[in-house]
C-alpha positions as a Python dict, from the first residue, in 0.01 Angstrom:
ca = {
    (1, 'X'): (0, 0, 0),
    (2, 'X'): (342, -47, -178),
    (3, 'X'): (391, 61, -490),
    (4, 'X'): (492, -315, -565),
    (5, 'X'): (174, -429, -500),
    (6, 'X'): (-6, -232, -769),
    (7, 'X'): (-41, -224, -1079),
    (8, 'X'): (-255, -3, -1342),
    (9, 'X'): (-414, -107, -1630),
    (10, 'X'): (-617, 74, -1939),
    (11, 'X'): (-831, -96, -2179),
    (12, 'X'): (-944, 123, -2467),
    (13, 'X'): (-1227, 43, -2689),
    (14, 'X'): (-1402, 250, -2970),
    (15, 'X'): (-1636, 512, -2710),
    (16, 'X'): (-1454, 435, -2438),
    (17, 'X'): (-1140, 396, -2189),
    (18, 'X'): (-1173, 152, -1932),
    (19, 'X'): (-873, 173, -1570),
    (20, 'X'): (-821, 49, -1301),
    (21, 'X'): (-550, 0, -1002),
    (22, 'X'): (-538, -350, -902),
    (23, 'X'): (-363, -449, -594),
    (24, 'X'): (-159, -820, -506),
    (25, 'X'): (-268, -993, -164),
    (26, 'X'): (38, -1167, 3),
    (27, 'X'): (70, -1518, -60),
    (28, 'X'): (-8, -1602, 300),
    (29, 'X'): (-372, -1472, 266),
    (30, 'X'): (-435, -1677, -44),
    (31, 'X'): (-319, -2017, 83),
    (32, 'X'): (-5, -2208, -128),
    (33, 'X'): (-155, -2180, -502),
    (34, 'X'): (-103, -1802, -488),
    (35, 'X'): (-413, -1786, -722),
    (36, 'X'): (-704, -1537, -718),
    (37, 'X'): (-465, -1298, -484),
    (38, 'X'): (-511, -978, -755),
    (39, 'X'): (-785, -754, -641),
    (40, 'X'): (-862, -457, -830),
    (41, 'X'): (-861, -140, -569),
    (42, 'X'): (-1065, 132, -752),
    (43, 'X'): (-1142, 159, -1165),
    (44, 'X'): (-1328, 378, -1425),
    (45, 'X'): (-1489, 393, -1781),
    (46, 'X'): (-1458, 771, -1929),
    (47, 'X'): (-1707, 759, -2219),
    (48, 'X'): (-1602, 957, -2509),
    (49, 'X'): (-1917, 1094, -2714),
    (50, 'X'): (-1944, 1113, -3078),
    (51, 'X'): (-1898, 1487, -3041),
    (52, 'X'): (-1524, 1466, -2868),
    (53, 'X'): (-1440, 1214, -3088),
    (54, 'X'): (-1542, 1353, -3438),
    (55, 'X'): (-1244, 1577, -3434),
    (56, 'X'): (-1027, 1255, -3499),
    (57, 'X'): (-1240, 1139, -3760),
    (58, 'X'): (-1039, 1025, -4038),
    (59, 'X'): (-713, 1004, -3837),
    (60, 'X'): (-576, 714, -3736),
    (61, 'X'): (-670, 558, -3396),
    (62, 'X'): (-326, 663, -3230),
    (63, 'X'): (-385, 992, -3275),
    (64, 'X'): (-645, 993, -3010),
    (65, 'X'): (-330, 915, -2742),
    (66, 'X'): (-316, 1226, -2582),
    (67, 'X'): (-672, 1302, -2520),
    (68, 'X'): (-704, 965, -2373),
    (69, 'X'): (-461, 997, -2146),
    (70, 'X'): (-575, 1321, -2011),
    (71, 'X'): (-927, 1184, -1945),
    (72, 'X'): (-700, 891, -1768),
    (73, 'X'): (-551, 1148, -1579),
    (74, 'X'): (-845, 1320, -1445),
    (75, 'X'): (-1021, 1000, -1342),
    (76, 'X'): (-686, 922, -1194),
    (77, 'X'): (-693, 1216, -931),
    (78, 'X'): (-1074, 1182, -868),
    (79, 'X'): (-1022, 817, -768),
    (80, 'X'): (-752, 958, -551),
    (81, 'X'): (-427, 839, -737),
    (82, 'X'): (-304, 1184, -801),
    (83, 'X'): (42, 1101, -636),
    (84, 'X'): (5, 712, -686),
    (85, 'X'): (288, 496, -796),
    (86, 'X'): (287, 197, -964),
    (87, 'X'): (510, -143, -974),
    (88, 'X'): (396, -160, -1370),
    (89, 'X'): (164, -13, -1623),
    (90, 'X'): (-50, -262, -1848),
    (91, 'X'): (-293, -227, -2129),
    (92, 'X'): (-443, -390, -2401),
    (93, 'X'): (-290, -528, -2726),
    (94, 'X'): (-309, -415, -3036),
    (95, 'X'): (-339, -517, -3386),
    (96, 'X'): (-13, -647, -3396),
    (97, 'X'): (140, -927, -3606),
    (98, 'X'): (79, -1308, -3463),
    (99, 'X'): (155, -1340, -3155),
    (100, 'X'): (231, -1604, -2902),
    (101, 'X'): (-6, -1610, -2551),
    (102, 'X'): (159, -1424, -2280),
    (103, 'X'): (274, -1086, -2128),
    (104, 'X'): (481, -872, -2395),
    (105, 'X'): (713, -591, -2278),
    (106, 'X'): (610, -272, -2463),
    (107, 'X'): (898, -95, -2671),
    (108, 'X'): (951, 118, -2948),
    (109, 'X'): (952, -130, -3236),
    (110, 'X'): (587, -248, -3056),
    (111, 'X'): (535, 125, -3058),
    (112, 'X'): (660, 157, -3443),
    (113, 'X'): (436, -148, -3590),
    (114, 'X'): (138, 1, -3416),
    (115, 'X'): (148, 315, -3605),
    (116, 'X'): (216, 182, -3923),
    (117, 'X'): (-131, -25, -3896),
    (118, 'X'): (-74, -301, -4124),
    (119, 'X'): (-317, -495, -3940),
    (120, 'X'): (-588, -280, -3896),
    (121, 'X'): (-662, 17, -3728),
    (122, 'X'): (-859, 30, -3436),
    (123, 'X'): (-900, 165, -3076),
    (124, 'X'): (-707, -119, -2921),
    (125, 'X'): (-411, -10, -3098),
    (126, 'X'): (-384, 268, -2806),
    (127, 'X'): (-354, 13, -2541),
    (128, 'X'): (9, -30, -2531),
    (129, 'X'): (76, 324, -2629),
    (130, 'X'): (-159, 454, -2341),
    (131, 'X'): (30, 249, -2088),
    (132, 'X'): (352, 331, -2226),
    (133, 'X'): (279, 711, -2099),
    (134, 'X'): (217, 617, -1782),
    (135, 'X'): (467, 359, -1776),
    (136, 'X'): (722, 650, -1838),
    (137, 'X'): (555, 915, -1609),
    (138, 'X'): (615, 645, -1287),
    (139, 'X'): (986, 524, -1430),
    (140, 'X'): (815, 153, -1441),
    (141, 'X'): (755, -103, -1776),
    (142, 'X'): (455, -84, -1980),
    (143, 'X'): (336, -459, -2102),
    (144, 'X'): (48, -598, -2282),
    (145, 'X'): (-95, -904, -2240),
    (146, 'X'): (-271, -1165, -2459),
    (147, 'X'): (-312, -953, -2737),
    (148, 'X'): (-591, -956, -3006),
    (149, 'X'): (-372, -1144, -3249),
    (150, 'X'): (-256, -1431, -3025),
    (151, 'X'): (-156, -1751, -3242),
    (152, 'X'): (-118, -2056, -3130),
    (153, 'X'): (-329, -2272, -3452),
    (154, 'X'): (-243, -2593, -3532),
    (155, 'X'): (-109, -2532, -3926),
    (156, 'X'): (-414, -2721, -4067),
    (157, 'X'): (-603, -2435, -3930),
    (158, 'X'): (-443, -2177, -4167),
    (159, 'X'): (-548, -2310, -4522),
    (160, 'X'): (-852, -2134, -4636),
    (161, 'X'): (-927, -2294, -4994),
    (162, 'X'): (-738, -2043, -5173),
    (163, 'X'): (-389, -1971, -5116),
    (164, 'X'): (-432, -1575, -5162),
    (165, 'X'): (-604, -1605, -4876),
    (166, 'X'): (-550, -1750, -4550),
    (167, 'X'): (-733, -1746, -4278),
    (168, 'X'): (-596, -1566, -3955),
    (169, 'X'): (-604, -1591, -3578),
    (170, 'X'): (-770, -1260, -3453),
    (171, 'X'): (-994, -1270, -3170),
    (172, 'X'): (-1102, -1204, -2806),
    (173, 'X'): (-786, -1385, -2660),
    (174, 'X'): (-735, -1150, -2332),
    (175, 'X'): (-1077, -1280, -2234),
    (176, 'X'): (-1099, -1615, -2340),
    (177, 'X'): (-760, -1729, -2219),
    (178, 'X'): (-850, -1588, -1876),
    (179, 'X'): (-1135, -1776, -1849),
    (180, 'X'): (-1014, -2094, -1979),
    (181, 'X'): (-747, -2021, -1703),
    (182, 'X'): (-1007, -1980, -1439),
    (183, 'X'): (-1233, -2252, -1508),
    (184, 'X'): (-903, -2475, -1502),
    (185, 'X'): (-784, -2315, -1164),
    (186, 'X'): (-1162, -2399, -1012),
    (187, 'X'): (-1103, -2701, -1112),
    (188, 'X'): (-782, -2787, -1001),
    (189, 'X'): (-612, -2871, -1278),
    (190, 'X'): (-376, -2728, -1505),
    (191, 'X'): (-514, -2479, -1840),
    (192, 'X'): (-210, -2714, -1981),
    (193, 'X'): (-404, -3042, -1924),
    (194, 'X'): (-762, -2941, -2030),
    (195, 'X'): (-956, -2974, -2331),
    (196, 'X'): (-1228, -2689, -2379),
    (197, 'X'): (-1437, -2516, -2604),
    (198, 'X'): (-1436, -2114, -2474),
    (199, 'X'): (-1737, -1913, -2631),
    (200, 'X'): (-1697, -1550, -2646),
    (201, 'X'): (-2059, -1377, -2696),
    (202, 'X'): (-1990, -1021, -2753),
    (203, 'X'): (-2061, -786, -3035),
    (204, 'X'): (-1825, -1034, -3235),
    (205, 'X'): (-1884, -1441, -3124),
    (206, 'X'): (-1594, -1604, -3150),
    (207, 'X'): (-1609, -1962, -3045),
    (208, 'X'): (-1246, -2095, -3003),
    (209, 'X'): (-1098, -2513, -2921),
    (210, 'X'): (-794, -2537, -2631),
    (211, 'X'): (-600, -2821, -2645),
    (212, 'X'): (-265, -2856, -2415),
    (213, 'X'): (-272, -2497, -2324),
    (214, 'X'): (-333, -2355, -2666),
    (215, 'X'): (-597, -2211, -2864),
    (216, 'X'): (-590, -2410, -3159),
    (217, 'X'): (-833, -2304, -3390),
    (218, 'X'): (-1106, -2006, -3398),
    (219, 'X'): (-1314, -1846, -3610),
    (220, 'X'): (-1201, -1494, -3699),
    (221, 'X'): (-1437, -1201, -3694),
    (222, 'X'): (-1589, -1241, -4003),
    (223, 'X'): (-1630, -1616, -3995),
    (224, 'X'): (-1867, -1787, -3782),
    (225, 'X'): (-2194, -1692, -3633),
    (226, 'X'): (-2324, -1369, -3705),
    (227, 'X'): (-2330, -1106, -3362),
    (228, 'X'): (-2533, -865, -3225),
    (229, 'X'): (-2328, -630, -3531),
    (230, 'X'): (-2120, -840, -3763),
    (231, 'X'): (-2257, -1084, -4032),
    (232, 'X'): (-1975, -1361, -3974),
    (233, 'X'): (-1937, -1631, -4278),
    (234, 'X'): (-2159, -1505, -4615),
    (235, 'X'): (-2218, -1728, -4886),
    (236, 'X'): (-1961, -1624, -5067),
    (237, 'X'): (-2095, -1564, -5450),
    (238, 'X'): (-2374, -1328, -5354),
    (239, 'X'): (-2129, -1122, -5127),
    (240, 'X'): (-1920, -1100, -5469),
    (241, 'X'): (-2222, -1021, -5646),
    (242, 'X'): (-2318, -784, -5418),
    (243, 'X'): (-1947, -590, -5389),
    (244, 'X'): (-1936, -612, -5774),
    (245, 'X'): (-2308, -433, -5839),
    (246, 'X'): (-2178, -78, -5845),
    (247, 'X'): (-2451, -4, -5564),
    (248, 'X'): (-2166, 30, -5315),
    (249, 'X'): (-1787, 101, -5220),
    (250, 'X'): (-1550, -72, -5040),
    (251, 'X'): (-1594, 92, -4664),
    (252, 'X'): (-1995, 76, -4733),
    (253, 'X'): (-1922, -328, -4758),
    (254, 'X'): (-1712, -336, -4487),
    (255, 'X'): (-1933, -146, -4265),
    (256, 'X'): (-2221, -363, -4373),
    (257, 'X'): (-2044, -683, -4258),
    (258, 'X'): (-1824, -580, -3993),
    (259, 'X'): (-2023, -292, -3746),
    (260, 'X'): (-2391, -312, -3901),
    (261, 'X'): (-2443, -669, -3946),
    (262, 'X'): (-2587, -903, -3780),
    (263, 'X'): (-2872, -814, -3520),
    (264, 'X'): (-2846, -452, -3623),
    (265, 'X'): (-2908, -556, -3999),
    (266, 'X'): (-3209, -736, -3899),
    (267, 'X'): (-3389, -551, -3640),
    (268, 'X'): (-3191, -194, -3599),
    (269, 'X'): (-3051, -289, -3258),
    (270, 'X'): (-2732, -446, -3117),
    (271, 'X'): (-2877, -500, -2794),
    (272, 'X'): (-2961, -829, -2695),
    (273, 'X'): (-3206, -704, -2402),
    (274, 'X'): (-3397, -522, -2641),
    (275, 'X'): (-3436, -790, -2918),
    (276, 'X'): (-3611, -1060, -2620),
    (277, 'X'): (-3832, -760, -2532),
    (278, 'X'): (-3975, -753, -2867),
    (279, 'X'): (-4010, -1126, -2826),
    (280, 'X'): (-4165, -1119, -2528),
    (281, 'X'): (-4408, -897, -2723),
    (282, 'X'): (-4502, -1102, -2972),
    (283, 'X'): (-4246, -1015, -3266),
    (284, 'X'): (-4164, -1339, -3461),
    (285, 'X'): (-3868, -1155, -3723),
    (286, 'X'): (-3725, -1062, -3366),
    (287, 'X'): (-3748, -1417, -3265),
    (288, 'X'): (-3689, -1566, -3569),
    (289, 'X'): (-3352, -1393, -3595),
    (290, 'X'): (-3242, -1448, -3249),
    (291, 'X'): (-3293, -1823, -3298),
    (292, 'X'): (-3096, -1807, -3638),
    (293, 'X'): (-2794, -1635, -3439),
    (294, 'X'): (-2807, -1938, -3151),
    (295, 'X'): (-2844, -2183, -3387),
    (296, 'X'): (-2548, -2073, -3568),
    (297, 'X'): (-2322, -2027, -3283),
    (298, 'X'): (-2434, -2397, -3150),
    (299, 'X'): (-2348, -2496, -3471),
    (300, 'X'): (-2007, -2369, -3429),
    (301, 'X'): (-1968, -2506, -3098),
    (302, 'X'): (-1999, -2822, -3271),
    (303, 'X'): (-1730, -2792, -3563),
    (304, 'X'): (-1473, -2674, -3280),
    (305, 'X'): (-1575, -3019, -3069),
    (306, 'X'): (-1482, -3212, -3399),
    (307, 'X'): (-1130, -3004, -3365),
    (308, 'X'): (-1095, -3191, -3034),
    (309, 'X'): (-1176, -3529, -3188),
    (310, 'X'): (-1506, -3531, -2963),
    (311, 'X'): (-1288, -3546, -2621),
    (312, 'X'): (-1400, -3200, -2469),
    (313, 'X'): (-1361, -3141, -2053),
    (314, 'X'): (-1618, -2841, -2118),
    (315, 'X'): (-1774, -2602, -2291),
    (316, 'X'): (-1747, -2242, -2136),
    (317, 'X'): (-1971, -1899, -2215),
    (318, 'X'): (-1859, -1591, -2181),
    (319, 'X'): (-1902, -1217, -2262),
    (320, 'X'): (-2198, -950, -2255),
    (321, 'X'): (-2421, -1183, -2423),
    (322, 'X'): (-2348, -1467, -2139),
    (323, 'X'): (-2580, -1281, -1913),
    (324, 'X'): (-2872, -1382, -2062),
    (325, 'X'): (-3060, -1674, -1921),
    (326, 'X'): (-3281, -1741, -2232),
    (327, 'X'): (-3008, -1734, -2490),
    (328, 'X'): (-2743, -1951, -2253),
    (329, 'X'): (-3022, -2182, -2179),
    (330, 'X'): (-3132, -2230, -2586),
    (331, 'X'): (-2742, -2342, -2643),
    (332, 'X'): (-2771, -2531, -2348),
    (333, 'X'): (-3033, -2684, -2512),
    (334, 'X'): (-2813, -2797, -2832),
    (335, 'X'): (-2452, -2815, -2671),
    (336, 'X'): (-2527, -2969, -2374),
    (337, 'X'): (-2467, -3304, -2493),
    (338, 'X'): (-2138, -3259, -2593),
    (339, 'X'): (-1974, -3096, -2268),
    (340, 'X'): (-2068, -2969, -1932),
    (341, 'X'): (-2167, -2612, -1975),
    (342, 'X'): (-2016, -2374, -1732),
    (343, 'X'): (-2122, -1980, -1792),
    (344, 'X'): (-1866, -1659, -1731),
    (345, 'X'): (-2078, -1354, -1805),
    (346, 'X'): (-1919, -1048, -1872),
    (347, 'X'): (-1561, -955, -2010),
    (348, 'X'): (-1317, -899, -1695),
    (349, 'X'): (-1035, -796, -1892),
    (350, 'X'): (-889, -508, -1671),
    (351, 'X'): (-901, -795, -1398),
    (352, 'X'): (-690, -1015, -1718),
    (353, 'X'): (-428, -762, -1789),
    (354, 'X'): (-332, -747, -1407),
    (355, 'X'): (-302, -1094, -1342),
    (356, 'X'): (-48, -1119, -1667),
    (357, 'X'): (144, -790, -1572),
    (358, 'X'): (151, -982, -1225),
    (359, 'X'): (296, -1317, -1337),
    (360, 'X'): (568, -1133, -1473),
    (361, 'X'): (650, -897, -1147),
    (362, 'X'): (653, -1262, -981),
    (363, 'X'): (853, -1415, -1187),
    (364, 'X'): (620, -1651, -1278),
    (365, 'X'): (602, -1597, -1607),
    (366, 'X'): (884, -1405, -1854),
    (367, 'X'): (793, -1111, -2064),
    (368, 'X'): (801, -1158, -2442),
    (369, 'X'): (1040, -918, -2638),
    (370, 'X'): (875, -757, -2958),
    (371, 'X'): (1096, -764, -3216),
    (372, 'X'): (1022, -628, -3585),
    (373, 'X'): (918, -869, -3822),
    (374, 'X'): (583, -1025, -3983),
    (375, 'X'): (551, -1294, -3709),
    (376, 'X'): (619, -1283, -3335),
    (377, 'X'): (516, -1670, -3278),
    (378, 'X'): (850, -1890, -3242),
    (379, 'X'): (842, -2203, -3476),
    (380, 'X'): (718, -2528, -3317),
    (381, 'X'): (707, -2878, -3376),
    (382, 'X'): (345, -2950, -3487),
    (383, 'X'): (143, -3179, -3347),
    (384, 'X'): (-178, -3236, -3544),
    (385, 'X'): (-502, -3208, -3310),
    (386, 'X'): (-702, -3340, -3582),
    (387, 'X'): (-528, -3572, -3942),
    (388, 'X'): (-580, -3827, -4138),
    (389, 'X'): (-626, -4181, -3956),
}
């Protein structure tokens, strides 16, 4: 295989680092549309245990670089890649300022923002960092593609209800857009021409409206529905109540809405399989809550098909949570009116980065330059989705 034919791309999340090698069919085995042609050749997920990971407790995510990359490295020469070369290194991105959709050339003011974590520090963070080392070690560009903070909102989107705060796009874009993509490209029609509703049901939901190729409006991760671990929207005087009672500090709040809210609040699990066991045996607070958590996401479903003005192509499921029959077939049950429902299970990001580093080694799409700043997202012309008649 030429090394111009494969790429490798890292997706790091909070116990884990997931790889892969993914490898580009020629254009004559995938008919004229050239799509569907990336194939991923061989990949891994190197678990990383409380125990290797408490000596970076209280560090910042980046510091965990090196040891990353090491495990990388190993899995890398048991898969047989000790010698491989590669056309382009890719990996996930960060919490960076907004961003617009695409593939973003890593550099060193990318680099520079990451460490200074204004946005957050998290395990994602090493995504571009991680591919910039083995970016360097081949002589080939590291990129990122749809990162986490991908804005494309319509400007009546923003406004909150109090201007010190506004609300912010932050969300599973790498996935969603993918799948919007995909469900377009079955289709055959363009992601530019389609009107959809894309559900991600992970350990955060985020429920998101596409409109002309953007994704217009979403609910961040602590709006919404609450998760298998976050508590989404809270009425909003008892949480200050509640952060104002002395009882606890900031991080305990945080950690109570953001990590052990949700399904773990109520039943001391986060997984889904586990809660419709203890239906299935008869617990009704098990059931109980799981209904609560479909019944808000349908109900977010719905505000994102009044962002669409009621004209939605379909409504698409997707993530962990997708895989179950029961749950997909409950929102089924109270979305199906609005849309056809067409279900993604899983999260194929690795498969996501490839395709994006791919467009760009084709020249079918050009790589974003990060520059320094607050914003990365290029002013536009707005046109209002939803406004006053």
């Amino acid at each position: 295989m030429n090394a111009e034919n494969v790429v490798f791309v890292i997706n790091p999340g909070s116990t884990s680092t997931k790889a892969g090698v993914f490898v580009e069919a020629g254009h004559d085995d995938v008919g004229p549309s050239g799509q569907g042609r990336v194939r991923c050749q061989w990949s891994c997920s190197v678990a990383h245990p409380d125990a290797e990971l408490d000596k970076f407790r209280g560090r910042p995510a980046l510091a965990q670089a090196e040891f990353r990359a090491d495990a990388l490295r190993t899995s890398l020469v048991a898969g047989g890649y000790a010698k491989a070369t590669f056309a382009a290194v890719g990996g996930r991105g960060g919490l960076l300022p907004p961003m617009e959709c695409g593939t973003w050339l890593v550099n060193d003011a990318m680099i520079a923002e990451l460490r200074l974590s204004g946005r957050g520090d998290h395990a994602c963070n090493l995504g571009a960092l991680l591919a910039l080392k083995f970016a360097h070690a081949a002589g080939v560009s590291a990129y990122i593609v749809d990162p986490v903070t991908v804005d494309e909102w319509q400007d009546c989107a923003r406004l909150s209800g109090s201007p010190l705060i506004e609300r912010s796009a932050i969300g599973h874009a790498l996935n969603i857009k993918a799948v919007a993509r995909r469900f377009a490209r079955e289709q055959q029609r363009a992601y530019e021409q389609s009107r959809l509703i894309v559900v991600h049901l992970g350990s955060g939901i985020t429920v998101s409206a596409h409109c002309d190729g953007r994704m217009i409006d979403q609910n961040a991760p602590e709006e919404g529905p609450f998760g298998p671990d976050r508590t989404g929207s809270l009425p909003v005087r008892q949480l200050i109540h509640l952060c104002l009672s002395g009882e606890f500090n900031e991080k305990q709040i945080d950690r109570m809405v953001f990590g052990e809210g949700g399904l773990y609040a109520y039943l001391g699990t986060r997984d889904l399989r586990e809660v419709e066991h203890r239906m299935d045996s008869g617990d009704k607070q098990a059931a109980a809550v799981y209904m609560a958590m479909a019944y808000q996401t349908a109900k977010e479903i719905g505000a994102m098909a009044t962002v669409l003005h009621g004209r939605v192509d379909a409504v698409l499921l997707t993530g962990g949570m997708a895989y179950s029959e029961r749950l997909v077939s409950r929102l089924r049950a109270s979305i199906g009116w609005i849309a056809p429902v067409a279900v993604y299970p899983g999260e194929d990001e690795l498969l996501a980065l490839a395709e994006g580093v791919f467009r760009v080694l084709n020249r079918e799409e050009e790589a974003k330059i990060f520059a320094a700043g607050t914003s990365q997202v290029k002013p536009r012309r707005e046109r209002l989705v939803v406004g006053l008649e």
